[in-house]
C-alpha positions as CSV (number, residue, x, y, z in Angstrom):
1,X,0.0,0.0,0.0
2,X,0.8,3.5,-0.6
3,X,1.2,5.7,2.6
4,X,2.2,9.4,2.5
5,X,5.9,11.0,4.5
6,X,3.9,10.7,7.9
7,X,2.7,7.0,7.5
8,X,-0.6,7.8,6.7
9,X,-2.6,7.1,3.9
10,X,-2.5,10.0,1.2
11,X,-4.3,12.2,-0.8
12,X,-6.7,10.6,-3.3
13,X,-7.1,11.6,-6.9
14,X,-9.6,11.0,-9.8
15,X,-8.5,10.9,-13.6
16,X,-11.4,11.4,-15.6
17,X,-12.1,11.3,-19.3
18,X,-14.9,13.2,-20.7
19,X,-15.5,14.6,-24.3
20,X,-18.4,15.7,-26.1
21,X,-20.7,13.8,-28.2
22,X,-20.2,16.1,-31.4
23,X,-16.2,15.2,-30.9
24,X,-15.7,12.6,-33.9
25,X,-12.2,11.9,-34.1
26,X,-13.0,8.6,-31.7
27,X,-9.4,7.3,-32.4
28,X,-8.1,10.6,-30.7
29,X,-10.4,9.5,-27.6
30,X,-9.2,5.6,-27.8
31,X,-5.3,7.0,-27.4
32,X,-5.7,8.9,-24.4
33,X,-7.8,6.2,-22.4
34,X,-4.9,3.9,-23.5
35,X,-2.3,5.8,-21.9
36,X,-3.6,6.8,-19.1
37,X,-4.8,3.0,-18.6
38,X,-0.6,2.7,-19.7
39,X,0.2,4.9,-16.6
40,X,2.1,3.9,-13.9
41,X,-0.2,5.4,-10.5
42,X,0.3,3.6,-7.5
43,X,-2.4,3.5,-5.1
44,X,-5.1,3.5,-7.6
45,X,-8.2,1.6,-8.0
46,X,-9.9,1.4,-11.8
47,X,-13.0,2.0,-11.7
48,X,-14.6,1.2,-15.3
């Protein structure tokens, strides 16, 4: 597990992907859920 300088648990984030529904370029959407699914972060839990 992840703990923060003091031992405790730290901060949580949440990445989020969100585009409109006009945006058409879907294989521009596809690459950035790939790397951020690619990314290294430690501590977190996928939710989708």
């Amino acid at each position: 597990p992840v703990k923060d300088e003091h031992g405790g648990p730290p901060p949580t984030r949440r990445v989020v992907l969100v585009w409109r529904r006009s945006f058409t370029r879907y294989e521009a959407i596809a690459a950035l859920r790939n790397a951020i699914y690619a990314c290294d972060l430690p501590g977190v839990t996928r939710l989708s």
